[in-house]
C-alpha positions in Angstrom: 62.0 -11.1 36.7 58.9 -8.5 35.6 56.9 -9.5 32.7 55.7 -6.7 29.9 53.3 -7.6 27.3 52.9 -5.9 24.2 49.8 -5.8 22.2 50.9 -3.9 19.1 51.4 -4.5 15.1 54.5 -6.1 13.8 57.8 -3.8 12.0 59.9 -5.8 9.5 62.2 -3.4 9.5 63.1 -3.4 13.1 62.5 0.0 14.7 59.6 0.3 15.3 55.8 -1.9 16.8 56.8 -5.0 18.3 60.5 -5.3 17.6 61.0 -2.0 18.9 58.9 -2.6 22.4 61.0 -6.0 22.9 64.1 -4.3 22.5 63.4 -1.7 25.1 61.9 -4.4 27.4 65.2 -6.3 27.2 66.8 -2.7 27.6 65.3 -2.3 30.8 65.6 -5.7 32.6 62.6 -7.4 31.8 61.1 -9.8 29.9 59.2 -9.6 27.0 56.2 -10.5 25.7 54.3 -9.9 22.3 50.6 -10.6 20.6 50.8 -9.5 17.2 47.7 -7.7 15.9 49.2 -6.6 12.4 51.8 -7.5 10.0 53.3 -4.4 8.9 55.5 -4.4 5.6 57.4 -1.1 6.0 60.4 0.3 6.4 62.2 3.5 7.2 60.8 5.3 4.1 57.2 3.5 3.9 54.7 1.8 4.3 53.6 -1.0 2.3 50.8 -3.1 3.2 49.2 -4.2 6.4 47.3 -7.8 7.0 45.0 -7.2 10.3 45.4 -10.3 12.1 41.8 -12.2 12.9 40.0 -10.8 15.9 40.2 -14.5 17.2 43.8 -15.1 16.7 44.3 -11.7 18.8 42.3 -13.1 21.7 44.0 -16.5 21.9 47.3 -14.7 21.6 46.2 -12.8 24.7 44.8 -15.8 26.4 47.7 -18.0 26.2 50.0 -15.4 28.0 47.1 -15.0 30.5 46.3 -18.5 31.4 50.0 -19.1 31.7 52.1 -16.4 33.0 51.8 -13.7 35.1 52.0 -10.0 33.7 53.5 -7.0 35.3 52.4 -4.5 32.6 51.0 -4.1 29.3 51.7 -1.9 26.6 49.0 -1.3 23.9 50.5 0.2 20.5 48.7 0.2 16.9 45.0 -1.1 16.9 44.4 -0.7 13.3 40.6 -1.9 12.9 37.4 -1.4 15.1 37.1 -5.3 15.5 40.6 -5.2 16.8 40.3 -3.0 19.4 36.8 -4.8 20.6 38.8 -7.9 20.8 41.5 -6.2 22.8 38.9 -4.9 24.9 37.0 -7.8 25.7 40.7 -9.7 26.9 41.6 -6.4 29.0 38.1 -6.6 31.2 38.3 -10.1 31.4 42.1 -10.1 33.2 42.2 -6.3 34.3 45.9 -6.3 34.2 47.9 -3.3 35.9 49.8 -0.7 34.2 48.1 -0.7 31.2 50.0 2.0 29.0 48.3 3.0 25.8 50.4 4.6 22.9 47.4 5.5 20.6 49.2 5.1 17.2 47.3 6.6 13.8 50.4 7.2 11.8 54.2 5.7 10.9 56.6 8.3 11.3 56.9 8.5 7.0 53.1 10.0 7.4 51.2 6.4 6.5 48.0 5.8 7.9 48.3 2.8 10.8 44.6 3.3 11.7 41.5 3.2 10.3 39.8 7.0 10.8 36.6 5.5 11.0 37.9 3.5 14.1 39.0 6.7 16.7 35.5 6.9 18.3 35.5 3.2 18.7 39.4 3.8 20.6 38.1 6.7 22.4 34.9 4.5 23.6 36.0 1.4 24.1 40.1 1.0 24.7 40.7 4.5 26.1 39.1 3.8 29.7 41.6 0.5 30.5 44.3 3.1 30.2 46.5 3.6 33.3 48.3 6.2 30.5 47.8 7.5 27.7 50.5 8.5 25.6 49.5 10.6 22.6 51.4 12.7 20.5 50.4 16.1 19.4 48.4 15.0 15.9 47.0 12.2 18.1 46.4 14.3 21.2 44.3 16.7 18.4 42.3 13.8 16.6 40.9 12.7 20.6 40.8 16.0 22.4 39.4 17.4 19.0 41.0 20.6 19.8 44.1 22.1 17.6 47.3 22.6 19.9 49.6 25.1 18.8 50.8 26.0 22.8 52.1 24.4 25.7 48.6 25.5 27.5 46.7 24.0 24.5 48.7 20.8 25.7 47.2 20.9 29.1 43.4 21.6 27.4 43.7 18.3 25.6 45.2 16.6 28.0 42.1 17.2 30.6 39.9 16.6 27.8 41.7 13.4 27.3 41.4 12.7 31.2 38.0 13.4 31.0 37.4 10.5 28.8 38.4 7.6 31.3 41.7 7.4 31.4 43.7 7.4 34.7 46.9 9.2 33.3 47.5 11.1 30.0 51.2 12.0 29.0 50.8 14.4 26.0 54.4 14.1 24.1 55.1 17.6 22.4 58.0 15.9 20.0 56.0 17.5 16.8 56.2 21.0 18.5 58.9 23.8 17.8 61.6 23.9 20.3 63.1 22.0 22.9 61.0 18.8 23.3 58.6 18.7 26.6 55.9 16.4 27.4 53.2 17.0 30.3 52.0 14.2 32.6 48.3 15.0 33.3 47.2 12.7 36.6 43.7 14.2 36.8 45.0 16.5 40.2 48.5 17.9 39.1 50.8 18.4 35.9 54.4 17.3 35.8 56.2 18.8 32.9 59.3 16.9 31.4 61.7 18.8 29.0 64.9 18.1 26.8 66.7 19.5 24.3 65.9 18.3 20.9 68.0 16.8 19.2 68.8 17.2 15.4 67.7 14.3 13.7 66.0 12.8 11.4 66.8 9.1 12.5 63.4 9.0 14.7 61.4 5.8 13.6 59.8 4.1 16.5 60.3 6.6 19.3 56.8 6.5 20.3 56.7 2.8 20.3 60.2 3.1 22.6 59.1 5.4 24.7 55.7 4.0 26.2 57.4 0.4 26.1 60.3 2.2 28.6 57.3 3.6 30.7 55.1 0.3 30.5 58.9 -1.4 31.8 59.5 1.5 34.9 55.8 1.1 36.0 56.6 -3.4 36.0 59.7 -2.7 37.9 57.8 -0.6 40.7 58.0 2.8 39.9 55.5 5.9 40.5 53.6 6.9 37.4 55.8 10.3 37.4 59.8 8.7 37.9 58.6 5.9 35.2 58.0 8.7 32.8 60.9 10.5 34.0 63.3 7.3 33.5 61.8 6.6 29.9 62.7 10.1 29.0 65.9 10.1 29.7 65.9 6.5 28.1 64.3 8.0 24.5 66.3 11.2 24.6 69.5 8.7 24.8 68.3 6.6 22.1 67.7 8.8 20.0 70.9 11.1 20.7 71.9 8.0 19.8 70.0 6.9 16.5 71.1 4.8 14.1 71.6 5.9 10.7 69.6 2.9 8.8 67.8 2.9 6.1 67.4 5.2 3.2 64.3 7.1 5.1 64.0 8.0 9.0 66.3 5.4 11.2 65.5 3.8 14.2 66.8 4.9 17.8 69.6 2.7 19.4 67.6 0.9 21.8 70.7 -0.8 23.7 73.3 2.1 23.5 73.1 2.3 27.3 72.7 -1.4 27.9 75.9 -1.5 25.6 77.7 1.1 26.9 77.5 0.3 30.9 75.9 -2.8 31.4 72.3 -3.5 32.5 71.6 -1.6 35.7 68.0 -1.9 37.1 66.7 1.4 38.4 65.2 2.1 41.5 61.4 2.6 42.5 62.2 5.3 44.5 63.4 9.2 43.9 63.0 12.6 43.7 61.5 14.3 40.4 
């Protein structure tokens, strides 16, 4: 069985952060892994405290996965603080684990604050470059690039700009534009474009979270940077066609509504865009 660890703040309420990235590891046929950098007390209409774990505790979390078990991938969420991310840094160049998937978080879906301002020079600096993909959405893609996106080419701008920083692959998700909802895989050579219809919903809380733990999964189980987007597409768009209505604010996705549904079927590593 492939191993996925993630290195992201804790959600209470389910649907988002760590509960939501072992869900969809389980989802997809692999096991799961977590080091805990923040405990978030939120739910689907706020936020309502954080408590940073110690810089420390983060890197003897990460070393007693290390010393004891191998890891296919890593996925990267919230990294609230400067010293946080310096810790996680210091653990990534000390095991240089593969398919390290970055989902730079700044904000909960409700519009709360997940990461100190101060600290996106410090992410651009010093995390960014051990990214084997980045997965910014648009308001993220905008604080990095430090460009405003308003079009599909302004996508591509940023995510060159983004490229141009260190990291190997950028995936900049367009969910907070107008229209059907397309994201553009940036591998420093060619863009791949993936697009679906949105979907009407306001039950949304933790998709980011989902959808680079799904990628973070494909890339463990063997798959080429592009068909591991492509896959965990088609896995987000299902959970959140999907969604659970939960919560008096935005719901989570239905992680397992597949899983559920037909069984767990392990994709293949190969195919056709």
């Amino acid at each position: 069985m492939k191993k996925v660890l993630s290195i992201a703040g804790s959600d209470c309420s389910g649907g988002a952060g760590i509960q939501a990235d072992l869900k969809t590891f389980s989802a997809h046929g692999v096991f799961g892994m977590s080091v805990i950098v923040s405990v978030v007390a939120e739910n689907t209409s706020r936020v309502i405290d954080i408590q940073d774990i110690t810089p420390d505790m983060i890197e003897k979390q990460i070393d007693a996965v290390f010393e004891d078990i191998e890891v296919d991938a890593v996925k990267i969420g919230m990294l609230s603080t400067q010293l946080c991310m310096e810790a996680v840094a210091r653990k990534l160049e000390q095991y240089k684990p593969c398919n390290v998937v970055i989902d730079p978080v700044m904000y909960a879906k409700n519009g709360c604050p997940l990461m100190d301002p101060d600290s996106i020079d410090t992410l651009i600096k010093v995390v960014l470059p051990y990214a084997d993909l980045l997965t910014p959405n648009i308001p993220e893609a905008e604080k990095i690039s430090n460009i405003k996106i308003s079009s599909t080419e302004d996508m591509k701008i940023a995510a060159k700009l983004i490229y141009d920083m260190g990291c190997k692959n950028v995936l900049v998700k367009g969910g907070h534009a107008i229209g059907d909802a397309l994201d553009i895989l940036y591998d420093g050579k060619e863009f791949y474009y993936f697009e679906t219809q949105r979907i009407n919903t306001k039950n949304t809380h933790g998709t980011g979270c989902t959808f680079s733990s799904a990628i973070a999964s494909n890339l463990a189980l063997g798959m080429t940077m592009p068909i591991a987007v492509k896959q965990a597409k088609k896995y987000i768009t299902t959970a959140i066609e999907h969604s659970l209505n939960i919560g008096k604010g935005n719901g989570p996705t239905h992680h397992f509504y597949d899983l559920y549904k037909n069984g767990l079927k392990i994709k293949e590593s190969k195919g056709d865009l």
